[in-house]
C-alpha beads as a LAMMPS data file, in Angstrom:
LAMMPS data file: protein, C-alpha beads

98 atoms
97 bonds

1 atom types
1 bond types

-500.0 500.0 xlo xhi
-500.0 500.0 ylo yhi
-500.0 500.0 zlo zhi

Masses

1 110.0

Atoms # bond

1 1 1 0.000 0.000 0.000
2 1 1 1.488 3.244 -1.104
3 1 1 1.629 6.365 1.776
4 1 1 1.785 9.664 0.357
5 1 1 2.159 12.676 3.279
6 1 1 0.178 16.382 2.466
7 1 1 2.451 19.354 2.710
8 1 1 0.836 19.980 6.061
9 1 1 1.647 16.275 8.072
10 1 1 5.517 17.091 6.217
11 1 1 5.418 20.753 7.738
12 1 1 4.305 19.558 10.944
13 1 1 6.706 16.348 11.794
14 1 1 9.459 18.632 10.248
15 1 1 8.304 21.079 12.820
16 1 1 8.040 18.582 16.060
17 1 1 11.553 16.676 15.056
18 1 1 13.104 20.695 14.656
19 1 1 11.708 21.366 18.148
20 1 1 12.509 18.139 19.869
21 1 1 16.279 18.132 18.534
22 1 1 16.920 21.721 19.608
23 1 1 15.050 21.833 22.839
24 1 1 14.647 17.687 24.039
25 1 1 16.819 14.436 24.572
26 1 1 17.982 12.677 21.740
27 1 1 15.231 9.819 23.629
28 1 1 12.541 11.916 22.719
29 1 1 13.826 12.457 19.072
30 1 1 14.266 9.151 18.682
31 1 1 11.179 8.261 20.169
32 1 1 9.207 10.078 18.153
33 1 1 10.859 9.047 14.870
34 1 1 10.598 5.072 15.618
35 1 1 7.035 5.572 16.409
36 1 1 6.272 7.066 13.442
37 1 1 8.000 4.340 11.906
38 1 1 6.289 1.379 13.704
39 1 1 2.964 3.062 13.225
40 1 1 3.760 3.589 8.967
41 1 1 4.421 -0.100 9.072
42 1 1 0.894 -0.987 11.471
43 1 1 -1.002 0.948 9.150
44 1 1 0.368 -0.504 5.774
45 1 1 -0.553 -3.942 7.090
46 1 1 -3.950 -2.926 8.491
47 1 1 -5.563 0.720 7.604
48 1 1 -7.730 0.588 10.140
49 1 1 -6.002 -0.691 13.244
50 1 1 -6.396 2.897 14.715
51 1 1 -9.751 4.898 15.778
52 1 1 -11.894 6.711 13.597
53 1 1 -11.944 10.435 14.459
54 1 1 -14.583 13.091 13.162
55 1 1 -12.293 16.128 12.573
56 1 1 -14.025 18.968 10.016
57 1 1 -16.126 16.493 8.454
58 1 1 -13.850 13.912 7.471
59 1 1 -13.184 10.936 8.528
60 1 1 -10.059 9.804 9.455
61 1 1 -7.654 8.083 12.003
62 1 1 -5.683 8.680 14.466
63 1 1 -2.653 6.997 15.720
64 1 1 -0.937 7.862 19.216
65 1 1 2.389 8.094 18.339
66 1 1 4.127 9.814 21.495
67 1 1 2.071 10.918 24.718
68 1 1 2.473 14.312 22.819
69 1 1 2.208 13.477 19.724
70 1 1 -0.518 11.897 17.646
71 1 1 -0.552 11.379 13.559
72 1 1 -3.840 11.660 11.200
73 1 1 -4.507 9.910 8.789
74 1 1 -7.307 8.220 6.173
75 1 1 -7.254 5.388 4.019
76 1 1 -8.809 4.971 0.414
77 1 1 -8.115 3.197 -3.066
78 1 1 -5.127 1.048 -1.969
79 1 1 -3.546 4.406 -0.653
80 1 1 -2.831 5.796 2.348
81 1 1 -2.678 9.792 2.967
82 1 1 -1.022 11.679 5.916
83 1 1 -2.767 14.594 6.988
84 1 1 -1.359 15.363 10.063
85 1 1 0.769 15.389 13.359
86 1 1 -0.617 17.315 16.652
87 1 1 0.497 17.771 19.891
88 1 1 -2.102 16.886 22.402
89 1 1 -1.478 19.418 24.788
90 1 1 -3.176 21.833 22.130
91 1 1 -7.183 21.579 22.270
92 1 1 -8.361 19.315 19.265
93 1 1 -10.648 21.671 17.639
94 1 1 -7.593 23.451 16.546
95 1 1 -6.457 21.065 14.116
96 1 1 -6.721 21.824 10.500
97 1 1 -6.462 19.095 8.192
98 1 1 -6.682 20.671 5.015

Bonds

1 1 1 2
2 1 2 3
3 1 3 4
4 1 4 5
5 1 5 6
6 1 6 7
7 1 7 8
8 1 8 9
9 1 9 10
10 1 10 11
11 1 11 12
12 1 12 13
13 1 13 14
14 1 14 15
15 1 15 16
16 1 16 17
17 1 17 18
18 1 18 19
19 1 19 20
20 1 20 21
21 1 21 22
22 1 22 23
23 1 23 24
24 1 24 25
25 1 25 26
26 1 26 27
27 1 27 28
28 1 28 29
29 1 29 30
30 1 30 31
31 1 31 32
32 1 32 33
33 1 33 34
34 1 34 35
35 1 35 36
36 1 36 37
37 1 37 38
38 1 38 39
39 1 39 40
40 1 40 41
41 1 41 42
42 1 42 43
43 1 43 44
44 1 44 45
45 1 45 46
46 1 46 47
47 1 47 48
48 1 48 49
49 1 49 50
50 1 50 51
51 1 51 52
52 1 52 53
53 1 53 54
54 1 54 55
55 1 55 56
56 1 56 57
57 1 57 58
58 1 58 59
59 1 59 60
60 1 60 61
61 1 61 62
62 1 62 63
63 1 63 64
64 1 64 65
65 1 65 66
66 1 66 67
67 1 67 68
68 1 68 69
69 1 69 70
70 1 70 71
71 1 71 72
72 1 72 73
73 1 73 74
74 1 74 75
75 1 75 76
76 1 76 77
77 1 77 78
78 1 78 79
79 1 79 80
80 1 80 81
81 1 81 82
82 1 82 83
83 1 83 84
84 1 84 85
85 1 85 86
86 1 86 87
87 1 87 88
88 1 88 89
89 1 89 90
90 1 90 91
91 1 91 92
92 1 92 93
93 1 93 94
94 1 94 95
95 1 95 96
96 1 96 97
97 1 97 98
């Protein structure tokens, strides 16, 4: 199954790895990057291992990645699309997914 990441869910892990290597331990970088990689390799196997969120109307997933960090994403047509990463200390109505 092929995985193709919006500018956005690019923008926004750039922007958490950025933060995490100038301000974190390397545990937390790393942390964050092998979850994202576990989770990529969950969701290739089975879409929709992860819950079902209602965020602007759409429909899509979300998988806890970090106790900070969460990834959205949805499903369709043999592909699957990242929309976004979020911190979960921000309220969840701020999210924007597209």
């Amino acid at each position: 199954m092929k995985i193709i990441w919006s500018k956005k869910s690019l923008n926004d892990y750039e922007g958490i790895l950025d933060y995490l290597e100038a301000r974190t331990s390397k545990k937390e970088f790393k942390s964050l990057t092998e979850g994202v990689q576990k989770v990529l390799k969950n969701i290739v196997i089975q879409p929709s291992l992860y819950p079902l969120e209602d965020i602007e109307s759409h429909e899509v997933r979300k998988a806890v990645i970090t106790k900070r960090t969460s990834m959205f994403y949805k499903s369709d047509q043999g592909a699957i699309e990242i929309l976004a990463f979020f911190d979960t200390r921000q309220d969840l109505d701020k999210l924007k997914i597209k």
